[in-house]
Each structure stands twice: as structure tokens, then as C-alpha cells.
C-alpha positions as CSV (number, residue, x, y, z in Angstrom):
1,X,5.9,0.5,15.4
2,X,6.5,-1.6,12.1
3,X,6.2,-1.0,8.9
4,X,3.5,-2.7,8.1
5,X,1.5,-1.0,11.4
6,X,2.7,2.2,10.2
7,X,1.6,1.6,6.5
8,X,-1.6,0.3,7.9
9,X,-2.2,3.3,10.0
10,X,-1.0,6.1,7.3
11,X,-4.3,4.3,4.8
12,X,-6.6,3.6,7.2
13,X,-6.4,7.6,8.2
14,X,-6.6,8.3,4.4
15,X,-9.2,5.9,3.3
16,X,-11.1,4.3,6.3
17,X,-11.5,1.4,4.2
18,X,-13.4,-1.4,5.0
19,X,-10.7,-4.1,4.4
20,X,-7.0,-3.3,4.6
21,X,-4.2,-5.9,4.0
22,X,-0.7,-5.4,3.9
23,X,1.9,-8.2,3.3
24,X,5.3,-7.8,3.9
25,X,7.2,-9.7,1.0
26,X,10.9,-8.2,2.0
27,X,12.0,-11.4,2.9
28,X,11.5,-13.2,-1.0
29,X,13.6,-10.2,-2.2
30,X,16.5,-10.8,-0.1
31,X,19.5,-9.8,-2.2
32,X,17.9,-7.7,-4.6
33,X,19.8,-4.7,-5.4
34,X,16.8,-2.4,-4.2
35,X,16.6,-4.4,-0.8
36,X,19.7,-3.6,0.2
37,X,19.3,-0.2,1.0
38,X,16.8,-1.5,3.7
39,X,13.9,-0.8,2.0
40,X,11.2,-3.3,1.8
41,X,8.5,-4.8,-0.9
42,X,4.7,-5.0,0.6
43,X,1.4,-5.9,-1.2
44,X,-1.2,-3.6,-0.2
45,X,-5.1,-4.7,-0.7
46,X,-7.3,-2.2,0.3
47,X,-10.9,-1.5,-0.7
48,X,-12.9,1.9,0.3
49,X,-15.3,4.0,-1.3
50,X,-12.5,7.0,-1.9
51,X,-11.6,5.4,-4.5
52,X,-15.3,5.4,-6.4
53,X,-14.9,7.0,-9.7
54,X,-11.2,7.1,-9.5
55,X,-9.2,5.2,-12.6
56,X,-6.5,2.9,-11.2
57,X,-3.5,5.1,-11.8
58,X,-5.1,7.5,-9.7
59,X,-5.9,4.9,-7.2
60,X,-2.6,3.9,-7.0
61,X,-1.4,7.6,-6.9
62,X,-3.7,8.2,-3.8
63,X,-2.0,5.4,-2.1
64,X,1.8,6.4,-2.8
65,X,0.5,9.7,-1.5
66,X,-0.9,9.0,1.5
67,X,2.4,6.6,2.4
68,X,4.4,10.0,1.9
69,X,8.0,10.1,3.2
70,X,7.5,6.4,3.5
71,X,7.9,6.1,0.2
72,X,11.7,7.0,-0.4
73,X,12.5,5.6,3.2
74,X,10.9,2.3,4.0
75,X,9.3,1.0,0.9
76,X,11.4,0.0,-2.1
77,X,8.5,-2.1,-4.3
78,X,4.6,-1.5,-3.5
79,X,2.0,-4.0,-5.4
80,X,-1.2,-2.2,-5.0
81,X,-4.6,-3.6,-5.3
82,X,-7.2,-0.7,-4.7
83,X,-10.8,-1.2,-4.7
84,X,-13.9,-0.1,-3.8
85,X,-16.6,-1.5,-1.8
86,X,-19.1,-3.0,-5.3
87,X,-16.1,-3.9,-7.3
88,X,-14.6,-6.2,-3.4
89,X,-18.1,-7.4,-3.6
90,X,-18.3,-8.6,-7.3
């Protein structure tokens, strides 16, 4: 499995959201002194009603939580756009 399929599959079991994009951008930080441990930069864009009520910092803390381990293994950078169904929508 990828990263991206395995990122994808660790949020859509914490969030069900009803849209989920993950970009991997690895490849436009070639060089980087982050990416050369292996690690990789994704944008995440992911909207859900989990996150209703929820300030962005803890939005984005729910989402470095539910990537877990992949956090120090396989993911060096994470842009994070977290929303929720009515904000998507407006």
C-alpha cells in the first residue's frame, strides 16, 4: 500500500468524511534537507462533520493524530485543510 492509500485509509476510519484528498507533493521537495530521510510532503483536504465545533488547531491536531506513527515515519511536511460539511459548502 502507498502512502497516500495508507494516509487515506488511517482518515477515512477517523473521520468518514465526505470528501478526502491527499496530494503527494514529495517530488517538488526533492533535495530538501527534511526529504532526505525519506519522508514525504502531502496536502491533505478533507471535510467531515467531526470537525463541527472544533477550532483549526484542533482540527489539525485530530489529523496528526489519527496519522499516528505515520507521522515520524513517512510524512516529513503535512498542509492540512480541514473542514466541515457547511463551511465545504459555503
Amino acid at each position: 500500500m502507498s502512502r497516500v492509500e495508507r494516509i487515506r485509509a488511517a482518515l477515512e476510519a477517523a473521520f468518514a468524511p465526505t470528501r478526502l484528498e491527499v496530494e503527494d507533493d514529495s517530488h517538488r521537495h526533492a533535495g530538501h534537507a527534511g526529504a532526505r530521510d525519506g519522508r514525504g510532503h502531502f496536502n491533505v483536504r478533507i471535510v467531515s462533520t467531526a470537525f463541527a465545533g472544533k477550532p483549526p488547531l484542533a482540527r489539525h491536531r485530530a489529523v496528526y493524530a489519527a496519522l499516528g506513527g505515520m507521522m515520524q515515519t513517512d510524512i516529513h511536511a503535512l498542509s492540512i485543510e480541514a473542514r466541515t460539511p457547511a463551511e465545504a459548502d459555503a
